[in-house]
C-alpha positions in Angstrom: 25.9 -16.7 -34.3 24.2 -17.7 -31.2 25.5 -16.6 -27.4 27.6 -19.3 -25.9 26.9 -19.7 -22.1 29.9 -21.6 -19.8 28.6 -24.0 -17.4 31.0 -26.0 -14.7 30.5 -27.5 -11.5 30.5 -27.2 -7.9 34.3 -28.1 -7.6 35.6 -24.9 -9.2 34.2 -23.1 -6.3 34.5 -19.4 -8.7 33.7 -16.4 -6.1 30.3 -15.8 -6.5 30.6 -12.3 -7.5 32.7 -13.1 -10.6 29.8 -16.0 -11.4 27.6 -13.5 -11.8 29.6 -11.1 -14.2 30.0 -13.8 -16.4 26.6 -15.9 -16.1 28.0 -18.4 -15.4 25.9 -21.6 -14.8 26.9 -24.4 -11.7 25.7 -27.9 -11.7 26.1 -28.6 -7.6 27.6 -31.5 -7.0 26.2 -34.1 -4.1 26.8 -34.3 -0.7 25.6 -37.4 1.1 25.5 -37.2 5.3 23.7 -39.6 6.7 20.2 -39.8 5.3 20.3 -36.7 4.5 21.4 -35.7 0.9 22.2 -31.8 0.0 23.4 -29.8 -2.7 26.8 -28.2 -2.9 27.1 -24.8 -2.1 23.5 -24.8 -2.1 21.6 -26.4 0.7 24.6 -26.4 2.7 27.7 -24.3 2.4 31.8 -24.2 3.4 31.3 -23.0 7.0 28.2 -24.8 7.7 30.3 -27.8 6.7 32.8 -27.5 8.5 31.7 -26.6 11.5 29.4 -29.3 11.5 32.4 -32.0 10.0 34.5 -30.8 12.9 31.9 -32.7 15.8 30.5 -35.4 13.2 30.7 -38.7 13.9 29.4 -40.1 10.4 31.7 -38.4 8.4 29.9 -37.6 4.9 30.2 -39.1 1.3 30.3 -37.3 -2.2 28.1 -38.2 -5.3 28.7 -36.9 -9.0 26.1 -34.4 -10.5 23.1 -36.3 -11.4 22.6 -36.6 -15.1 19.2 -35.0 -14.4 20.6 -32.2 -12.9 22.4 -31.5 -16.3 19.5 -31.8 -17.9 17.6 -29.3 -16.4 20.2 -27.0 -16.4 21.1 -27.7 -20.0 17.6 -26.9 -21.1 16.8 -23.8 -19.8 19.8 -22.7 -21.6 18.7 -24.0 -24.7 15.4 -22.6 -24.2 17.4 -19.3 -24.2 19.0 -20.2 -27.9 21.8 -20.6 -26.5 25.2 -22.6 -27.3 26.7 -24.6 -24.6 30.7 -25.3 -23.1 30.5 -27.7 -19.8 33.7 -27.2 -18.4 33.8 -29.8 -15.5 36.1 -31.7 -12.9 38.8 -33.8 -14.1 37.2 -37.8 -15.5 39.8 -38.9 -13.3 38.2 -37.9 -10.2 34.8 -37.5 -10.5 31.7 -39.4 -12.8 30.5 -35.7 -13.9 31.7 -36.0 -17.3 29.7 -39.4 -18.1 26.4 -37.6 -16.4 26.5 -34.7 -18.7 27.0 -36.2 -21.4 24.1 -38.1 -21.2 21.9 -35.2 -20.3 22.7 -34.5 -23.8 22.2 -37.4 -25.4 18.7 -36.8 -23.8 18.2 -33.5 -25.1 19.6 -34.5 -28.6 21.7 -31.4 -28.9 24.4 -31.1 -31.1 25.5 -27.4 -29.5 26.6 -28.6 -26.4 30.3 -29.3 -26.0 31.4 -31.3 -22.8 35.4 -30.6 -21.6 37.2 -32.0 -19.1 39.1 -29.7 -17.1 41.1 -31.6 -16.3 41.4 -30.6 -13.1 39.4 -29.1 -10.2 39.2 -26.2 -7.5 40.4 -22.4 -8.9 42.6 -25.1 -11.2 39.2 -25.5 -13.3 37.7 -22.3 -12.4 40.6 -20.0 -14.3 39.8 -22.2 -17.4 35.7 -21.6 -17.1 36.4 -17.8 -16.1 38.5 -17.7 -19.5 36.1 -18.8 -21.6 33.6 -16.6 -20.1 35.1 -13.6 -20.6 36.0 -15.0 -24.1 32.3 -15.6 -24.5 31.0 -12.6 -23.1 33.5 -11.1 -26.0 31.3 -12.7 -28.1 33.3 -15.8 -29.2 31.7 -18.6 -31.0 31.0 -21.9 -29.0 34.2 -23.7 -31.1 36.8 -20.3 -30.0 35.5 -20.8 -26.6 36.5 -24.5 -26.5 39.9 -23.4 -27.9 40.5 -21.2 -25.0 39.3 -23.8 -22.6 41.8 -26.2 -24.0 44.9 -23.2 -24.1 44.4 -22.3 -20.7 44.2 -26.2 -19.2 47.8 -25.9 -20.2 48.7 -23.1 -18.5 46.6 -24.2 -15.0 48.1 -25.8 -12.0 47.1 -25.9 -8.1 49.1 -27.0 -5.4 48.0 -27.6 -1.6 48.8 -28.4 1.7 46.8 -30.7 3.6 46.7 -31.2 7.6 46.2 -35.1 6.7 45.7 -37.7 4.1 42.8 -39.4 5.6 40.3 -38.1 4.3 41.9 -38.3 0.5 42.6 -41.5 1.2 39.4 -42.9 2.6 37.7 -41.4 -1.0 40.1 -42.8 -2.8 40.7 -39.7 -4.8 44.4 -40.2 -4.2 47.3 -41.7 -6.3 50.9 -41.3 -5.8 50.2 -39.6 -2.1 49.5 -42.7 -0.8 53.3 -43.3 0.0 52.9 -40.4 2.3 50.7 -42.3 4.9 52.3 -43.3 7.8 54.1 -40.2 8.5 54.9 -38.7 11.6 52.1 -35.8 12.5 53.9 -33.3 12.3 54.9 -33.8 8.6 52.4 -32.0 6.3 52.0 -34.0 3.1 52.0 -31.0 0.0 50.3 -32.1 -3.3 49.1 -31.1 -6.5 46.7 -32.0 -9.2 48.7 -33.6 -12.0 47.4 -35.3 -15.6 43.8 -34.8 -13.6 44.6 -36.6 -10.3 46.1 -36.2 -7.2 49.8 -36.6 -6.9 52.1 -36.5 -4.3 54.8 -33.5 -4.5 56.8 -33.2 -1.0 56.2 -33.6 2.7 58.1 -30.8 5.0 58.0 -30.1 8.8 55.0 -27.8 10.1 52.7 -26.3 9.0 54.5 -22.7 8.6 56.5 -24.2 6.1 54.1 -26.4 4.3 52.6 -22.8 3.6 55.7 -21.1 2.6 57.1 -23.8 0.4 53.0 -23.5 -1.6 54.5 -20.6 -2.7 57.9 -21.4 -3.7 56.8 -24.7 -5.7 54.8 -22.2 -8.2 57.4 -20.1 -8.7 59.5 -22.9 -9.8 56.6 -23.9 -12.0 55.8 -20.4 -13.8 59.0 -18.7 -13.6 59.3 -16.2 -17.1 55.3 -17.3 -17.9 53.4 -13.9 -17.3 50.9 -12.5 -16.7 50.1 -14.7 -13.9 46.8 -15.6 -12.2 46.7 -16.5 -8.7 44.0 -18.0 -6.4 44.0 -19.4 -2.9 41.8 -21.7 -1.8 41.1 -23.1 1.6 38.9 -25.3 3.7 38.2 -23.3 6.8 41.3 -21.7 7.0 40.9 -18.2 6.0 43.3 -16.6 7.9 45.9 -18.9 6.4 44.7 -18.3 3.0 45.0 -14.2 3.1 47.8 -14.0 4.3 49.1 -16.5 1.5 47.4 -14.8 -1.3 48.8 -11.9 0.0 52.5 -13.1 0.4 52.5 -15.1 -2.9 51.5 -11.8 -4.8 53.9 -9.6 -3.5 56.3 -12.2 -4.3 55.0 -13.5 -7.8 53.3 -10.5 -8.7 49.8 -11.4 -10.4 47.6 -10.0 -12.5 44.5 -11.0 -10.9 44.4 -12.4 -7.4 41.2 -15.0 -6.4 40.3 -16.1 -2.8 38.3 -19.0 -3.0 36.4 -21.7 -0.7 37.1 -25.4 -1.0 33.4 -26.6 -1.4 31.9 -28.9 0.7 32.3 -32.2 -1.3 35.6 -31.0 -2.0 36.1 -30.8 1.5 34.6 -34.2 2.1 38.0 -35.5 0.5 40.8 -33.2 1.7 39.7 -32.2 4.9 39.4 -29.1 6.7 42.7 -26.5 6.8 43.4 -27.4 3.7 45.1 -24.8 1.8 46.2 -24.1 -1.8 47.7 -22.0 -4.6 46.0 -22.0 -8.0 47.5 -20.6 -11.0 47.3 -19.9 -14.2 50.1 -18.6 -16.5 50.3 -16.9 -19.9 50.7 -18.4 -23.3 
């Protein structure tokens, strides 16, 4: 039976350390400023970004993975004898899915399964770090894919945004978009729902927007444990810790993630974003 390797994108954002453990493979995603086009999280990373976003006036522009990228990526694995799962950003937000698929029509290869997360952020990286560890276990390329799809069902994120601008502007928005208009001191919270961006609430500062993160996934995994927690932020460190640290003592997790929001990522939500991945038990 050959090794099955796990490959997602940029938009999952997994701490580098735990990409390592598990070898697992990233397709950047693009990041278009300008006349200048770089990879994500490769020729430019989060606080490069965002310091740079903060005094930018030509604000930047995403672009899928190219289906050459895939390619590349897909062969050297291959090359390896090697089975592959593509775990990748929701189809509802990105064009990611349709490029990897045909780098494999281009490589002919009938080992390479292509899944949509779903999702995105820490959202889609506890499904890719599930199926590595189920892989690295030494699970077949089909038991893989069946923990992918058991764990999308367990997976959420929720986040707080400083403004809906920049999701708007993208167009990576859906039922949010009856939160423009607001007052500026209401901060919109949303979540990732059936693969695209839905409105949840809006409260009153940003304290609370933070706060009410927390109690929002307690309504949503209460008596599913163990529980996986990640925070995930867009320059806003600080404000991430200290949530991680509040939502665990509170929710008590089994594994607790602090994450970046990449750069494209970033390109849509906008920096101080903040949010609260999890991902329950069966």
């Amino acid at each position: 039976m050959s090794k099955v390797a796990i490959v997602t994108d940029s938009v999952a954002y997994i701490p580098k350390e735990l990409l390592v453990q598990y070898n697992i493979h990233v397709a950047p995603q693009i990041l278009v400023w300008g006349n200048e086009t770089y990879l994500d999280g490769v020729d430019i990373e989060p606080t490069e970004f965002y310091i740079r976003l903060s005094t930018a006036k030509l604000m930047p522009a995403s672009s899928q993975v190219t289906p050459a990228i895939f390619y590349q990526i897909f062969k050297e694995i291959l090359d390896e004898g090697c089975d592959i799962l593509a775990i990748l950003v929701s189809e509802k937000l990105s064009g990611t899915l349709a490029s990897a698929f045909q780098a494999r029509e281009m490589l002919h290869a009938s080992n390479i399964e292509i899944f949509d997360s779903q999702s995105a952020a820490m959202a889609m990286g506890f499904q890719v770090l599930e199926a590595a560890r189920a892989a690295q276990a030494g699970a077949s390329l089909a038991e893989c894919k069946a923990v992918a799809e058991a764990a999308r069902e367990r997976v959420g994120v929720i986040f707080a945004v400083d403004t809906l601008e920049f999701l708007y502007r993208g167009g990576r928005i859906g039922g949010g978009t009856r939160f423009l208009g607001t007052a500026l001191n209401i901060k919109p919270i949303l979540e990732l729902r059936d693969g695209r961006v839905e409105a949840v609430e809006r409260v009153r500062t940003r304290k609370r927007s933070l706060a009410r993160l927390i109690e929002l996934v307690d309504e949503r995994t209460k008596g599913k444990r163990p529980l996986h927690l990640a925070t995930l932020h867009a320059n806003a460190l600080s404000d991430a810790t200290e949530l991680l640290e509040t939502a665990n003592a509170a929710l008590g997790a089994v594994e607790c993630l602090l994450s970046e929001v990449s750069p494209v990522v970033g390109t849509h939500t906008g920096p101080g974003t903040v949010g609260l991945a999890y991902m329950t038990g069966a």
